[in-house]
N, C-alpha and C positions, 0 to 999 in steps of 0.2 A: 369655431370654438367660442367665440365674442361674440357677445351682442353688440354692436358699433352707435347704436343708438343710446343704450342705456349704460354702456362706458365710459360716454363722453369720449372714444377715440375719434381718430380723424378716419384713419386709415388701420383696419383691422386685416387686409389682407399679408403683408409682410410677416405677423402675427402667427395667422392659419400655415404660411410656408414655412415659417420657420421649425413650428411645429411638426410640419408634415417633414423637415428636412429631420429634423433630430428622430424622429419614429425611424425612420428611413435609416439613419448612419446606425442608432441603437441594431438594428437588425443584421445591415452588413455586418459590423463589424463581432458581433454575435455567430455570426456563419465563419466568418474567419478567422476566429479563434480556434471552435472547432476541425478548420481546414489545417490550421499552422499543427495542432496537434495531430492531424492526420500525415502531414508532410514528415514531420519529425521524427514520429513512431514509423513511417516506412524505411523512412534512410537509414533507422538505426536496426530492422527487423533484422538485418543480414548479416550484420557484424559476427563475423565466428566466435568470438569469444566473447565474457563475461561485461556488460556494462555496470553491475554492480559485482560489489567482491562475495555476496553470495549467491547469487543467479545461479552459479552452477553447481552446485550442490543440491539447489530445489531440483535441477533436472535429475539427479542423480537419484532424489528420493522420488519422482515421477516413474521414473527406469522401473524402479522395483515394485508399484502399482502395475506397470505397463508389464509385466514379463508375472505376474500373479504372486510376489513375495510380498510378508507383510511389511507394513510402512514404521510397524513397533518393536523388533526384537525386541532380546534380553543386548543391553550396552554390550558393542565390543571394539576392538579396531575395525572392524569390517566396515561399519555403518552404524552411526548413531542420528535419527532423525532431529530436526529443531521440534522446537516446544511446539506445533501448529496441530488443528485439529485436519481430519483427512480432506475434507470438503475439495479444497483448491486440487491438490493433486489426484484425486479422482477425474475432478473435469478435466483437467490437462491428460491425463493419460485417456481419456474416451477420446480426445480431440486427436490425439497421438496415433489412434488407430486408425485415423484418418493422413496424418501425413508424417508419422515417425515421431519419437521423442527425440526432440533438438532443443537449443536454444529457441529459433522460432518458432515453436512451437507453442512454447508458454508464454512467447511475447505476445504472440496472435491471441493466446486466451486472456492476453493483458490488455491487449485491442481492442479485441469485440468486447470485453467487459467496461472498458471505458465507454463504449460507443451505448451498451446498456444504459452504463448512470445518464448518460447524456439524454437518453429515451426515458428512464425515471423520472428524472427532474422534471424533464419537458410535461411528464403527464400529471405527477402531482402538483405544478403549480397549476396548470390547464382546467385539473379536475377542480381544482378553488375557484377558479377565477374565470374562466370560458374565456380565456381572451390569447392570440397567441403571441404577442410583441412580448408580455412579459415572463410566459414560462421561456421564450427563446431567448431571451434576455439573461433568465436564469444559467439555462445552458452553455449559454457564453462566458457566463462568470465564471464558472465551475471548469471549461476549458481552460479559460485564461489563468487557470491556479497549476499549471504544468511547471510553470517555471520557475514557481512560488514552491512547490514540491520536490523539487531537483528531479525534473523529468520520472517520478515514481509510477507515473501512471500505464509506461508498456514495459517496465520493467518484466523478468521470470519471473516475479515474486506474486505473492497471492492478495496483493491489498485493492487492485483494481476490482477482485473477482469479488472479494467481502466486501465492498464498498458495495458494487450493485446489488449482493444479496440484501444488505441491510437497507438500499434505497426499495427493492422490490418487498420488501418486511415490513416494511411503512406504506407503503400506498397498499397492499393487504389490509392492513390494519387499518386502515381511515376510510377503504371501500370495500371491505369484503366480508364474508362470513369470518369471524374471528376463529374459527377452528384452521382455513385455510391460510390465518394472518399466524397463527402460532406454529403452523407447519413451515410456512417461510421462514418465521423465526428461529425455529430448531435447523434446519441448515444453514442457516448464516452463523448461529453456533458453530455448527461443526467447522465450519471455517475459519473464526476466530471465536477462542471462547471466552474471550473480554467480553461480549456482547450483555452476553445474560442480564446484566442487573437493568441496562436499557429497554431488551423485551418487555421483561418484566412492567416496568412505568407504562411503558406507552400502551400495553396488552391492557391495563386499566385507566387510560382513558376517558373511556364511555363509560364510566363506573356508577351513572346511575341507572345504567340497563345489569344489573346485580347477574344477573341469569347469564347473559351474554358473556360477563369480565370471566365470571367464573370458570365458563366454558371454553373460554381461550385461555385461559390462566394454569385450567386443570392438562389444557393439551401440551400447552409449552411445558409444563413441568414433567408430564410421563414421556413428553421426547426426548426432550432434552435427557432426564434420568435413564432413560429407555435406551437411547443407542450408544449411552456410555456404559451400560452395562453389558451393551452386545459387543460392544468394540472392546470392551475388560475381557469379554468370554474370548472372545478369538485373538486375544491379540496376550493373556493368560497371564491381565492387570498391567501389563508395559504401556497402554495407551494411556491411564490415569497418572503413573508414572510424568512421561513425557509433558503430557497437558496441563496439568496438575501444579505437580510438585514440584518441575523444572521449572517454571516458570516463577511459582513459590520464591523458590530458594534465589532466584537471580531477579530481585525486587529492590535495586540499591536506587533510595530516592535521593535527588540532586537537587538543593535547594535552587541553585542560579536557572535549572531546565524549567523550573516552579515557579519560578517569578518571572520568567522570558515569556511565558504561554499566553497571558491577557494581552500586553503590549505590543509583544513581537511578533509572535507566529500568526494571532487573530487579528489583531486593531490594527498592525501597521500596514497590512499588503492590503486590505479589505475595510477600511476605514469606511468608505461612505454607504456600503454597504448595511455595516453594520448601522448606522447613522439612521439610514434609510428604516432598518428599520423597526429603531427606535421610535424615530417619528411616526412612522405608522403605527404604535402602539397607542400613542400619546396623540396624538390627534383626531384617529379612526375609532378610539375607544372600540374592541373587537369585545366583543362578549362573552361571558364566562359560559353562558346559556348554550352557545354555539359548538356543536362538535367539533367543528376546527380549529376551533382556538382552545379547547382543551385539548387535543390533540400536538396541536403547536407547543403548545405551552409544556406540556411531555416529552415531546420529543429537547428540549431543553437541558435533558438529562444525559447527550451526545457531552454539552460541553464542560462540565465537571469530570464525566467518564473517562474524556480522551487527555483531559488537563491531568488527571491523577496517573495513565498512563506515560504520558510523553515527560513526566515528570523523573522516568525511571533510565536508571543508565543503560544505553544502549538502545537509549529512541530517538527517532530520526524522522525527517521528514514526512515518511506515510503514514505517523502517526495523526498526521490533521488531514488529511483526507476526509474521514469519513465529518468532521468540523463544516471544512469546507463546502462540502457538496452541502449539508443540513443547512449552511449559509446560504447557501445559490436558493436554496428551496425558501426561505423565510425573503432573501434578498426580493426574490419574483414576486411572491403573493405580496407580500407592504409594497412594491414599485405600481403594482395595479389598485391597491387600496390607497394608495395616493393620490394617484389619477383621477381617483373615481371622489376623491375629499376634494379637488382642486376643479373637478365641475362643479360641485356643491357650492364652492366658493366661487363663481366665474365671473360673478358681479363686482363683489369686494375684494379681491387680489386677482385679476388678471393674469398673472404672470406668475403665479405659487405653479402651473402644468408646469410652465417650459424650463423652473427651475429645475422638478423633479425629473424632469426628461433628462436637462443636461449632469445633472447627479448619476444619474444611470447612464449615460456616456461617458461620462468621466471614468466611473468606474469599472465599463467593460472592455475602457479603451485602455487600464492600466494593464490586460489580460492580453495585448499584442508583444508580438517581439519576435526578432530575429533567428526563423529554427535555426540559422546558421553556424548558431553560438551552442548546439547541440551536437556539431558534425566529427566525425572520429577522427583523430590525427592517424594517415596512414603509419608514422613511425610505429604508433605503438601497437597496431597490425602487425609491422614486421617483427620485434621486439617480442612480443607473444609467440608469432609462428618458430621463432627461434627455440622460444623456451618449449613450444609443442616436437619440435622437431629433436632437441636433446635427449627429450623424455624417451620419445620414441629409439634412441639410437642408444641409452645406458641397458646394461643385461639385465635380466632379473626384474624382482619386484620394486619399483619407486614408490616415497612414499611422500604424496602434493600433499602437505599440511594442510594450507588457506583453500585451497584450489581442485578438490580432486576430481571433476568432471573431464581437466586436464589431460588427466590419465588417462581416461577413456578415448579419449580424443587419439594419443598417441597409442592404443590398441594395449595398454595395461590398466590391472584391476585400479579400482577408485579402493580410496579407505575413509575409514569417516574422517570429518572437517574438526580442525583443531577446536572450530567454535564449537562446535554439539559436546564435542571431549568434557570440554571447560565448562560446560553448562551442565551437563549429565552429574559429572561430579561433586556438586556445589549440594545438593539434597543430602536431608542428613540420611544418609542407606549407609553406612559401613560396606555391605556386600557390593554393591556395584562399585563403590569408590576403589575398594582392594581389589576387585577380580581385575577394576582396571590399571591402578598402579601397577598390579604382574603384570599384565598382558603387554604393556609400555613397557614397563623392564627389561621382559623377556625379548622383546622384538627389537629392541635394540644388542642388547647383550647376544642374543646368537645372530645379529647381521641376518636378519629376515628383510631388510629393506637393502638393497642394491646403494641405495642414494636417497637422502631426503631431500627435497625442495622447500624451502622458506621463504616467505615471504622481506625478514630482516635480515641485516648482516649478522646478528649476532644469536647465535641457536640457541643460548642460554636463557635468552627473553624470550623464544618458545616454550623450552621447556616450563618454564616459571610459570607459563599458562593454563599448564596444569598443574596444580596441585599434588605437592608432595612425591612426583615424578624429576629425581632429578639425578640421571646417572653422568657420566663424565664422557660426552659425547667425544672428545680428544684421543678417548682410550678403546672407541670403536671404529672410528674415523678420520683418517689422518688429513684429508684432505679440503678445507674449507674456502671455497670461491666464487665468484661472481659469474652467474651463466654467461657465456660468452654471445655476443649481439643482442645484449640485452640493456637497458638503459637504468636507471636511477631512480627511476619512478615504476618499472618493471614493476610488478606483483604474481608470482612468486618471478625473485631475481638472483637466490643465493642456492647455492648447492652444496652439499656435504659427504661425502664420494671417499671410499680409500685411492680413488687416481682420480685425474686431471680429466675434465670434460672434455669431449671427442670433438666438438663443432669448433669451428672457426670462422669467425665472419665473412664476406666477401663482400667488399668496398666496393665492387663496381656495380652490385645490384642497386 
C-alpha cells in the first residue's frame, strides 16, 4: 500500500498488516451479522404463536388468498383487511401451497425476503464498484440493523418482502431496460403503496435520455393505474377503499415521531455511516455527468418519503427499513470511493486507508449482538397455550378482539381484528360506518358471541376503539375475569363470558 522509499517510513510492513487485518475483520464480521440474523430468525421460526400483536391476522388474511376468497370484501365482522396492497400475501399463500399457511410460513417469506435484500445490496453496490469487501461490507450493515429494527425483519408481516421488492426496483432501474425497471416498480406498489412518488424520481433519473424516462414513466403509470382498476373490478371498488382511503383517513402526524427521525432513528445507530458518506461526497466530488450519481442522488427521495411516513401515528420500526437498506447501499459505494481517494493520496496521508477501514469496522461492528436477547420466555408459551386451550373449551362462537388467528388455532371462526374495525371506520363513508355500528350492536345485543377475549382489563377502552359503538357490555355479560394461567403481560388476557372460565391452572406443570 506504501511506497517505503518515498514516505520516509522505516518500516511499512506493520502498515500492509494492519491493513490486511482490518479488510480481513471488515469481512468477518460482515458474515456474522448476517449469521446472528440467521440464528435468530430460526430460533424464533417455531414459536406457535404471535411475535408481533399483528402477525396473526396477516395469516388470517393469507388464509383467505390461500383457500381463493377475496382479500377486499364489503366491511363486516367476519373480516376486514389492513390498509396493504395484495403483493405480500399473494406470495405468502403460493409459498403456502408449498407447506401450509402457518405462522412460519410468512416467517420463512420474511427469511428468504431478507436473505434477498442481503443479495440486492451485495449486487448493487458490486455493480458500482467491482470490488467485493465493500458491497459485503454493505450487507453486513444492513444485517446489523436487526436489532436497531426490533427484530422486523422475519417477522409475518410484509416489510421484509417490500423492502427487497423496492431493492430489486432499483437495481432494475440503474441496469435494465426501463420498461422492465417500471414493472418492478408497479409490484413493489402493490405491496406498499407509499412507494409511488419514489418510483416515480428515480424512473427519471437518466432524464437526459427523454425517450427512455418517458417510456418507463408511461409503463409505471398504466401499471400502476392498470391493476388498480382490475383489482377495483374484482374486488367491486373495496380494494381502493382499503388502500386508499383507509389509510387517508388514519394520517395523524406527530410532531415528537418528526423531529425523532434525523437524530434518532438515522444519525444515532448509523452515524459513521452516514459520515462515511458524506465524506465521500465531498472529497470524491461524484459527477452530476455520471449516471450513478444521478441516480444516487434520486434515489434520496427514500429519506423524505419514509420521514413523512414514520412521522404518522402508528409507525414503528419497519418504517426505516427500506432507510436503512438505501444506507447500507450509499454506505458501500462512498466506503470504496474512499479507498480508491486514499490511494490517490498514498504519498501525502498515509494513513487516510486505514482510517476509513477502521470507520467501516467501527461501524459494522456496532451491527453485533447477542441473538440471545431475542429468545422467547417459555412462560409466556405456556401463558398463550392457556389462553389457546380456553378458547378451545368455551361453546359456541368467541370473539379474539386483538388476536383472531387464536381462534383458528383453537378450531373456531376468526373475526375481524379490532385494529381493521377502528381503521375501516375512520373514512368519511356513512355507509360502512353504520352497517358497521349495527352489526356491533346487533352481535352483541343477541349474545352471537359465546365470550369475548380482550386484550385489557377494562372492555369499555375496547369498545371506545370503535367509534360511536358503545352498548353496556354489563347488560349482556355478567361475567368479567382474568383468563385463568395467564399472566399480566398475557395479550389477549381478559374474558367476558355470562360464567366463569372452565380451565384451572396446574402448578405442578
Amino acid at each position: 500500500m506504501l511506497n517505503c522509499e518515498k514516505s520516509g517510513l522505516v518500516d511499512c510492513v506493520p502498515v500492509h498488516r494492519l491493513d490486511r487485518l482490518l479488510r480481513v475483520a471488515i469481512g468477518a464480521l460482515s458474515f456474522l451479522a448476517v449469521i446472528l440474523f440467521l440464528v435468530s430468525a430460526l430460533r424464533r421460526l417455531r414459536y406457535p404463536y404471535e411475535l408481533e400483536e399483528l402477525e396473526g391476522y396477516m395469516v388470517v388474511s393469507v388464509l383467505r388468498v390461500f383457500h381463493g376468497q377475496t382479500l377486499y370484501p364489503r366491511p363486516s365482522l367476519d373480516f376486514i383487511p389492513y390498509m396493504y396492497p395484495p403483493g405480500y400475501f399473494y406470495a405468502a399463500a403460493a409459498l403456502g401451497k408449498c407447506l401450509g399457511v402457518s405462522f412460519e410460513t410468512l416467517r420463512i417469506t420474511s427469511i428468504l425476503s431478507t436473505l434477498g435484500c442481503f443479495g440486492a445490496i451485495y449486487l448493487l453496490v458490486w455493480s458500482e464498484v467491482r470490488k467485493h469487501l465493500p458491497a459485503i461490507a454493505a450487507v453486513g450493515l444492513y444485517a446489523g440493523c436487526y436489532p436497531i429494527c426490533q427484530a422486523w425483519f422475519d417477522l409475518g408481516r410484509l416489510d421484509s418482502f417490500f423492502v427487497m421488492m423496492m431493492l430489486v426496483a432499483m437495481f432494475c432501474t440503474r441496469r435494465l431496460h426501463p420498461v422492465i425497471a417500471a414493472a418492478a416498480w408497479v409490484l413493489c406498489f402493490q405491496t406498499k403503496q407509499s412507494i409511488l412518488p419514489a418510483a416515480v424520481v428515480m424512473l427519471c433519473f437518466n432524464f437526459r435520455s427523454l425517450k427512455k424516462t418517458a417510456l418507463g414513466l408511461a409503463t409505471l403509470l398504466m401499471g400502476a393505474a392498470g391493476s388498480v382498476l382490475w383489482l377495483n373490478h374484482e374486488t367491486h371498488g373495496w380494494y381502493s377503499f382499503y388502500v386508499f382511503q383507509v389509510p387517508k383517513a388514519n394520517s395523524d402526524l406527530l410532531l415528537r415521531q418528526a423531529l425523532e427521525y434525523w437524530p434518532y432513528d438515522i444519525f444515532r445507530p448509523l452515524a459513521l455511516a452516514v459520515l462515511m458518506v458524506v465524506a465521500a461526497a465531498f472529497l470524491t466530488r461524484p459527477s452530476l455527468r455520471s449516471q450513478g450519481t444521478r441516480f444516487y442522488l434520486a434515489s434520496l427521495i427514500l429519506f423524505p418519503l419514509f420521514w413523512f411516513i414514520g412521522s404518522h401515528g402508528g409507525a414503528t420500526a419497519n418504517t426505516f427499513m427500506p432507510v436503512y437498506a438505501l444506507v447500507a447501499v450509499l454506505f458501500g459505494v462512498a466506503f470504496s470511493r474512499l479507498l480508491e481517494s486514499a490511494r490517490a493520496m498514498e504519498l501525502s496521508q498515509p494513513q487516510f486507508a486505514l482510517l476509513v477501514l477502521i470507520a467501516c469496522l467501527l461501524q459494522v461492528s456496532a451491527g453485533i449482538y447477542n441473538p440471545g436477547r431475542f429468545a422467547l420466555k417459555t412462560e409466556e408459551t405456556r401463558s398463550l397455550k392457556a389462553v389457546e386451550e380456553e378458547i378451545r373449551a368455551l361453546p359456541g362462537d368467541v370473539y379474539v378482539t386483538q388476536h383472531p388467528y387464536y381462534a383458528i388455532m383453537a378450531g373456531k371462526p376468526a373475526h375481524a381484528d379490532t385494529v381493521s374495525i377502528h381503521d375501516a371506520m375512520r373514512p368519511v363513508n356513512p355507509v360502512v360506518r353504520a352497517e358497521l355500528q349495527a352489526e356491533m350492536e346487533t352481535a352483541l345485543q343477541q349474545h352471537r358471541f359465546s365470550a369475548i377475549l380482550l386484550d385489557s382489563e377494562s372492555p369499555t377502552e375496547w369498545l371506545q376503539s370503535m367509534p360511536k359503538v358503545d352498548p353496556a357490555l354489563e347488560d349482556y355479560y355478567s361475567i368479567h375475569t382474568r383468563i385463568p394461567c395467564t399472566g399480566p403481560l398475557t395479550r389477549p388476557g381478559w374474558i367476558i363470558a355470562p360464567y366463569v372460565p372452565s380451565q384451572r391452572c396446574d402448578d405442578s406443570k
